[in-house]
C-alpha positions in Angstrom: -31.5 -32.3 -35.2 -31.9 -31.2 -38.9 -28.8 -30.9 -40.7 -28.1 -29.2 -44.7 -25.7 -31.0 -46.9 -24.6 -29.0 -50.0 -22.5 -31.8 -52.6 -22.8 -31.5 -56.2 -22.0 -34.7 -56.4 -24.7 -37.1 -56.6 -23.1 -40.3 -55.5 -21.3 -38.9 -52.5 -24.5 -36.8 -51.8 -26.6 -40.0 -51.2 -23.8 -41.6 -49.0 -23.9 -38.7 -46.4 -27.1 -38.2 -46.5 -27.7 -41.8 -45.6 -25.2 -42.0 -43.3 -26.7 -39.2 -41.1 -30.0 -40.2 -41.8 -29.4 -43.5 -40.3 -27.6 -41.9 -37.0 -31.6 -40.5 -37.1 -30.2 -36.6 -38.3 -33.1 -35.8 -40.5 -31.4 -34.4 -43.6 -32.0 -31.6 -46.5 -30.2 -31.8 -49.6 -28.8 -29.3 -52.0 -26.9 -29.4 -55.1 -26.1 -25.8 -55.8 -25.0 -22.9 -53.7 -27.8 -20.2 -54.8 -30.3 -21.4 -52.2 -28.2 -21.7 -49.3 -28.1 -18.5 -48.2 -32.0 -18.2 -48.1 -32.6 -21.8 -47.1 -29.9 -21.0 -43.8 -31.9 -18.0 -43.0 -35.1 -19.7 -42.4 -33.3 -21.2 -39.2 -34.9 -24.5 -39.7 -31.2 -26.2 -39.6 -28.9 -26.9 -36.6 -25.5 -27.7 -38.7 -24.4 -27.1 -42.6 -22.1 -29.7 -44.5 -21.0 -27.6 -47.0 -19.0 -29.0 -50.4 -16.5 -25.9 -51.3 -16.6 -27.5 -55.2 -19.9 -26.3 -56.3 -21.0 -25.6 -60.0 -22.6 -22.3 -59.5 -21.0 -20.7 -56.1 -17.6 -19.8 -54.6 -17.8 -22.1 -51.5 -15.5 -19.7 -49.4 -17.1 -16.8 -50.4 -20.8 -18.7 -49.7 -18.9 -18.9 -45.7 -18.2 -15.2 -45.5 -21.4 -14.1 -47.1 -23.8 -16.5 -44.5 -21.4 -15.3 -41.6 -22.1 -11.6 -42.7 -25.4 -12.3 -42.4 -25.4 -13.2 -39.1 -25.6 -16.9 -39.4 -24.4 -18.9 -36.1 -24.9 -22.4 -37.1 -21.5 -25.0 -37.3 -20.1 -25.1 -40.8 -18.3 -28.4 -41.7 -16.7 -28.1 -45.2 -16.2 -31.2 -47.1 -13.9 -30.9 -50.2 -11.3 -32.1 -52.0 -8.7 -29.5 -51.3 -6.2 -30.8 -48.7 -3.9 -28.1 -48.8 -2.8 -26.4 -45.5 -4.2 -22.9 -47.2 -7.1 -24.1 -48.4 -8.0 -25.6 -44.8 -6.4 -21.9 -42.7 -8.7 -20.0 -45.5 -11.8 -22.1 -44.8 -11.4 -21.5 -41.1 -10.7 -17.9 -41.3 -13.9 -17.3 -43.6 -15.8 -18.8 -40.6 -15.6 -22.6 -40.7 -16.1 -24.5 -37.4 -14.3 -28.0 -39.1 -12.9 -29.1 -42.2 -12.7 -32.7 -43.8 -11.2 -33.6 -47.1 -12.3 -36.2 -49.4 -12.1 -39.0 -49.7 -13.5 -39.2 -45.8 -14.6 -42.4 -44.0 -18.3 -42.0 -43.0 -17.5 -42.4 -39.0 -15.1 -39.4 -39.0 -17.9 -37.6 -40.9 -20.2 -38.9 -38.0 -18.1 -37.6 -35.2 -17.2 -34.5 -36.3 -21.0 -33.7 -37.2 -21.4 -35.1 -33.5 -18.7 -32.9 -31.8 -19.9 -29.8 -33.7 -23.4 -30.6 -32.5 -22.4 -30.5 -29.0 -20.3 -28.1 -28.8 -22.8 -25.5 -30.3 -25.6 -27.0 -27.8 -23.3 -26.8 -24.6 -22.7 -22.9 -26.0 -26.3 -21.9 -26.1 -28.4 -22.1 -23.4 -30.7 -25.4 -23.3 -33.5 -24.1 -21.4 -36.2 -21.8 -22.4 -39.4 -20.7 -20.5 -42.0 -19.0 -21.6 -44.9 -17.9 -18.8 -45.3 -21.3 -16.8 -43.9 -22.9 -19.9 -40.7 -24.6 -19.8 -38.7 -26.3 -22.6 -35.4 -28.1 -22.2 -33.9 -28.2 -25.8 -31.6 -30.9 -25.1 -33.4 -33.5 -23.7 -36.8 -32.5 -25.3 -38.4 -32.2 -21.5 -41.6 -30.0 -21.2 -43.1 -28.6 -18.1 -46.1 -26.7 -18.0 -46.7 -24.9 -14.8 -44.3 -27.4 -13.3 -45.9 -30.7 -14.3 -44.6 -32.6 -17.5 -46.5 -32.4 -20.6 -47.0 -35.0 -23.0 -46.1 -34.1 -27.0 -45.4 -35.9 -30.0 -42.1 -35.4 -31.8 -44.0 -33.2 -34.1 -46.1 -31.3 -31.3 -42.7 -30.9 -29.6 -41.0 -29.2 -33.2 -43.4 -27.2 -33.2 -44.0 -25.6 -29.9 -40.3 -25.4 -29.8 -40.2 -23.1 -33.1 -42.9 -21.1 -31.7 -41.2 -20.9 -28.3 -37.9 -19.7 -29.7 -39.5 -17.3 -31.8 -42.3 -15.6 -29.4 -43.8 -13.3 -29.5 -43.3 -12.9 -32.7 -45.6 -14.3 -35.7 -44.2 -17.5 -37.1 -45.6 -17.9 -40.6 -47.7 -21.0 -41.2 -45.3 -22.1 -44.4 -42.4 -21.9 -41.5 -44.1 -24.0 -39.3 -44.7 -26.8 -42.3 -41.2 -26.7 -43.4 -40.1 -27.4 -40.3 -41.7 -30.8 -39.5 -41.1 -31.9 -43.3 -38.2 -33.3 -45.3 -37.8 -32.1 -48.3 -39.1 -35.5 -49.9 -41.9 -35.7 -47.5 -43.7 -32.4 -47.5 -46.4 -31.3 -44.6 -49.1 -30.0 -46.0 -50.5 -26.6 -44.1 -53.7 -29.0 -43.2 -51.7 -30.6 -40.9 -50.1 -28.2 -39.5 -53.4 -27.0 -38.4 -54.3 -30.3 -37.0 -51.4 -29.5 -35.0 -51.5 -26.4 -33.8 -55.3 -27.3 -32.4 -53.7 -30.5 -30.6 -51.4 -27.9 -28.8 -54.0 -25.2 -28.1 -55.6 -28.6 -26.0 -52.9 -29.1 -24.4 -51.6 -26.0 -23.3 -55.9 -24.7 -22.6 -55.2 -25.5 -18.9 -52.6 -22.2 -18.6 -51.9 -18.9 -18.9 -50.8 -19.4 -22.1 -52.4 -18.5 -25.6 -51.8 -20.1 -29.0 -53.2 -17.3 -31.4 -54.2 -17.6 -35.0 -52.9 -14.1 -36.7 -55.3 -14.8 -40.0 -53.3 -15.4 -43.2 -49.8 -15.7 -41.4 -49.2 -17.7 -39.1 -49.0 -18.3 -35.3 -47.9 -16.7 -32.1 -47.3 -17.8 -28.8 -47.9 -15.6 -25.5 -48.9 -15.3 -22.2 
């Protein structure tokens, strides 16, 4: 699961980001609210820790403007604003959970664990494509009923281009996904990738196709 945590603050930045990092969340990092809104849209991300006290951006009105835009991912607000408005506002601008500071990390961890589940158990967990079959919870693949072997990475990747089918998912997409944002994926790989796949999935009525200068699509 890839979470986005949005804290100005440096020091209490870090500390989250370890924290989830070490309950193995892999973790993006933002300091500012301008690229949130673009960042959330690229759907890479499966929850938002959002600080409400940032430099540059209204935190409430960051809320109502991602939930305009259609975004369904769990918001948890952090921030130092404990009074009862403050926590009925956040919720009606379209928080799933609030937690004020000063917060003990294994709150943090359970509520970023309920919020997880609750938004998997609300979506469905199983996707097929042709005789492809994911199960997004417990990461099982069958192709034309047998399991198939993947990678972690092979498996983030046929995922994205599972969900996304049959539309084109750009090749930058595709990188993003498998990277953090201190550990970048070059588009190389990703082709390295994407040919491990095509070998795997050769044996079905299923086609990986290159659309030249874009990206990828997956079909039957």
């Amino acid at each position: 699961m890839r979470l986005l945590v949005v804290e100005d603050d440096a020091l209490i930045a870090a500390g989250v980001r370890d924290a989830l990092r070490q309950a193995d969340y892999e973790v993006d990092l933002l300091h500012e609210g301008r690229q949130v809104a673009d960042v959330v849209a690229d759907g890479l991300h499966d929850l938002l820790l959002l600080d409400l006290g940032l430099p540059d951006t209204d935190g409430l009105a960051l809320v109502r403007q991602l939930r305009e835009a259609g975004a369904t991912l769990p918001i948890l607000i952090l921030t130092a604003r404990d009074g009862l408005q403050d926590r009925v506002d956040g919720l009606h601008e379209g928080a799933d959970d609030y937690l004020t500071k000063p917060f003990q990390l294994p709150e943090l961890l359970a509520r970023v664990h309920a919020l997880l589940r609750r938004s998997r158990s609300a979506s469905t967990s199983r996707l097929s494509i042709g005789p492809l079959q994911l199960n997004l919870a417990t990461h099982e693949t069958l192709l034309d009923g047998q399991p198939l072997a993947l990678t972690g990475r092979e498996w983030h990747l046929l995922r994205l281009l599972a969900l996304e089918a049959p539309r084109v998912v750009p090749k930058r997409k595709l990188a993003d996904s498998l990277s953090r944002w201190d550990k970048e994926v070059t588009d190389n790989a990703v082709e390295i990738y994407i040919s491990r796949l095509r070998a795997k999935l050769s044996t079905a009525a299923l086609q990986l196709r290159t659309v030249r200068g874009i990206g990828y699509r997956l079909e039957v």
